[in-house]
C-alpha positions in Angstrom: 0.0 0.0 0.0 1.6 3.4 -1.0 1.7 6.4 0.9 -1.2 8.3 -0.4 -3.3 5.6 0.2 -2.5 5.2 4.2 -2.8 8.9 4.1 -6.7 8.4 2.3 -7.1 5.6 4.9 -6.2 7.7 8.2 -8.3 11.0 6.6 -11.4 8.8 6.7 -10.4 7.0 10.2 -12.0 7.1 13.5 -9.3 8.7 15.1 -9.2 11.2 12.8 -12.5 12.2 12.6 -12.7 12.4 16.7 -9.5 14.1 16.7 -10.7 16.9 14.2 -13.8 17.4 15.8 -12.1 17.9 19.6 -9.7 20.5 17.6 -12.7 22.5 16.2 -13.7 22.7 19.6 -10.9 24.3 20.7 -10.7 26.3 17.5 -14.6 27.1 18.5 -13.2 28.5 22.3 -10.6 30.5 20.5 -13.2 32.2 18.9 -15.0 32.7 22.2 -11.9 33.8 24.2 -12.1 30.7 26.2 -8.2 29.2 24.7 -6.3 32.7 25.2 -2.7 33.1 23.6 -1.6 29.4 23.8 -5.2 27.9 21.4 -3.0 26.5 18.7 -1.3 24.2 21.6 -4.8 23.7 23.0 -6.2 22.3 19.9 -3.4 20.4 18.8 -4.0 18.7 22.5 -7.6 18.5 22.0 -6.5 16.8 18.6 -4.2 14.0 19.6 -6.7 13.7 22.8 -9.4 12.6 20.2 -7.0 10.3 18.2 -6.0 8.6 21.2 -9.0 8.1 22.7 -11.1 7.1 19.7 -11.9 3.5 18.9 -9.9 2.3 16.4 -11.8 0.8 12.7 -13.2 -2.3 12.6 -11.2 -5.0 10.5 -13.0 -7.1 8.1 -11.3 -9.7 6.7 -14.4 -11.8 5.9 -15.9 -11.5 2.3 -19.4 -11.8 1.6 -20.6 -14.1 -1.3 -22.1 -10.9 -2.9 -18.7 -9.2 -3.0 -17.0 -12.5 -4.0 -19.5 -12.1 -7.4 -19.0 -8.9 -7.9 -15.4 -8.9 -7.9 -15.8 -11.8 -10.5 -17.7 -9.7 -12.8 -15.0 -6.8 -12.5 -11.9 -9.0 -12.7 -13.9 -9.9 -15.9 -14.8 -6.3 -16.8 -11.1 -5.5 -16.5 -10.3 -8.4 -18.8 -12.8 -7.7 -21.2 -11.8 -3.6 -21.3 -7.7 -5.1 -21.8 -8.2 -7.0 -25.1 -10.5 -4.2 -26.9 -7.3 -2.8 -29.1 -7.1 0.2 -31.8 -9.5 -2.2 -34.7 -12.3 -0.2 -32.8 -12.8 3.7 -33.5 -12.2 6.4 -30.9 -16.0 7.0 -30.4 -16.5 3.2 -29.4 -14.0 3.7 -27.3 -15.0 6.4 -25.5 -19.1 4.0 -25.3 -17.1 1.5 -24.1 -15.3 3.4 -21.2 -18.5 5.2 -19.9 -20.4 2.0 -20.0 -17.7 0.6 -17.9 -17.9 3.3 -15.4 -21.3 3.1 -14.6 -20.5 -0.8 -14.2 -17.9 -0.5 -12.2 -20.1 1.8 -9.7 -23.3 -0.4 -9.7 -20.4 -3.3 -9.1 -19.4 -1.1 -6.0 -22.7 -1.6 -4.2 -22.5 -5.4 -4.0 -25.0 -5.7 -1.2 -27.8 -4.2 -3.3 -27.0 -5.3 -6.6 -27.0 -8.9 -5.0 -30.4 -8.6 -3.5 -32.0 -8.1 -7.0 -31.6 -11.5 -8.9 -33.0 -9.3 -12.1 -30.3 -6.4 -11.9 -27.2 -9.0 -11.4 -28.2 -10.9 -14.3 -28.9 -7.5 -16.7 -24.9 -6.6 -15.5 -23.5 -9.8 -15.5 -24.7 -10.4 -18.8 -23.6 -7.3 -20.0 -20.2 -7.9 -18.9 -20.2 -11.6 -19.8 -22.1 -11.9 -23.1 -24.0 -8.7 -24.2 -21.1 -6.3 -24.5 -17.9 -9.1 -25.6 -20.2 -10.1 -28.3 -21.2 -7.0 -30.0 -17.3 -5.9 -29.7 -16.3 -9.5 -31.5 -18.8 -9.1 -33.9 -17.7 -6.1 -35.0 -13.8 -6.6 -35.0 -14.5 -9.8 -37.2 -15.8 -7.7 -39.9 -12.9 -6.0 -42.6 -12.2 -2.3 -41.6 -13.4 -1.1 -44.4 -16.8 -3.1 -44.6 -17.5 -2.3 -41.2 -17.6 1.6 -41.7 -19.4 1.5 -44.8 -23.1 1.6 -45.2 -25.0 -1.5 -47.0 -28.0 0.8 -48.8 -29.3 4.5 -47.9 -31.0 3.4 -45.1 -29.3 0.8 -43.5 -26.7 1.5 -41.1 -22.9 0.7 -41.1 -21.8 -1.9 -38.6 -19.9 1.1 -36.9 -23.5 2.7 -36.8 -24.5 -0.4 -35.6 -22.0 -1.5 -32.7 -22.5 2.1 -31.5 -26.3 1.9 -31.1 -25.8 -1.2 -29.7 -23.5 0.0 -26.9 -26.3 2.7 -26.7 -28.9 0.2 -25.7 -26.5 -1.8 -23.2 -25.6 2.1 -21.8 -28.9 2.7 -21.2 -29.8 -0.6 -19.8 -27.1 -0.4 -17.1 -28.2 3.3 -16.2 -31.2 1.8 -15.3 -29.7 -0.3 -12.8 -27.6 2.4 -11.5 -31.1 4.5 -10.9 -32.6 1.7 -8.9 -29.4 1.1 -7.0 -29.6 4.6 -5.9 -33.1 5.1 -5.5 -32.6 2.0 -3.0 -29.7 4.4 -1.2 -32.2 7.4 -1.6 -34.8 5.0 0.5 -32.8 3.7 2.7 -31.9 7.6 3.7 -34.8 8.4 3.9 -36.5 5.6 6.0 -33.4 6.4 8.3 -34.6 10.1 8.8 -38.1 9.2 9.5 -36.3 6.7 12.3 -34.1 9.3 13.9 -37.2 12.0 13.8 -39.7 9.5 15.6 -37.1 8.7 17.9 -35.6 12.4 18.4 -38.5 14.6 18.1 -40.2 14.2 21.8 -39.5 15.6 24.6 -35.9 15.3 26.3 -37.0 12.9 28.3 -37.5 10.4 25.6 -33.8 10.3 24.8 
């Protein structure tokens, strides 16, 4: 693990969060007149106070079998995105990459896209079948045959491959919506919690 990311790791710690929000106290009693001269000292205490005292972060080495798929399907994402070479324009390309991204951020949320049989099998087809087989069709066909068009009003197999990764885009999106309309929920259900259980009287806490 390189530096940065130890850095990343201790920004979103627990010690580091108690520790900050300790120092912004004393920061806060500066700007009462509550530290006097020596605040920096104070807060810096107040900091390392909080970092000592704070719990440290769970480990979890277990996997769950949802993350165990979806690192399958990204390992095979990651594959698929490694053999697709310069026999494929720039603008597929650039299809290609954003459909991976939005992939790659429903295959984030393993929990959620595990507990809908119907979304795992709309992405892992996509990675699997859908999306490799469009690209093979495609870089089967001559250069030259795939870019040109058949009659006036049928489209090129360029044309083609691109509306194709058009539909798969849009497909995945939807995914993406109901994975976050499910976070979106879940916020919200946990609002109406804490303000049933918060919004009495004193007594009730």
């Amino acid at each position: 693990m390189g530096i940065s990311d130890r850095v990343l790791r201790y920004l979103g710690s627990t010690r580091n969060i108690v520790g900050s929000s300790l120092a912004l106290l004393g920061v806060a009693a500066h700007f009462l007149g509550l530290a006097g001269a020596l605040w920096p000292v104070v807060v810096a205490a107040l900091y390392g106070v909080g970092a000592l005292v704070a719990p440290p972060d769970r480990v979890r080495l277990s996997i769950s079998p949802a993350e165990v798929e979806t690192q399958r399907l990204r390992a095979d994402l990651d594959a698929l995105l490694q053999r697709i070479d310069r026999r494929f324009p720039d603008d597929v390309h650039t299809a290609v990459e954003s459909l991976a991204e939005i992939i790659g951020d429903v295959l984030g949320r393993a929990e959620q896209l595990a507990s809908s049989p119907d979304q795992l099998h709309v992405v892992s087809q996509t990675i699997r079948s859908y999306l490799p087989s469009s690209l093979e069709a495609y870089a089967n066909l001559p250069r030259g045959y795939a870019l040109a068009r058949r009659a006036d009003r049928e489209r090129s197999a360029h044309e083609e491959l691109l509306a194709q990764l058009e539909l798969l885009d849009a497909q995945t999106r939807k995914v993406a919506d109901a994975i976050h309309r499910g976070d979106d929920q879940a916020l919200r259900d946990q609002g109406r919690f804490l303000h049933d259980r918060f919004s009495g009287s004193d007594l009730d806490l």
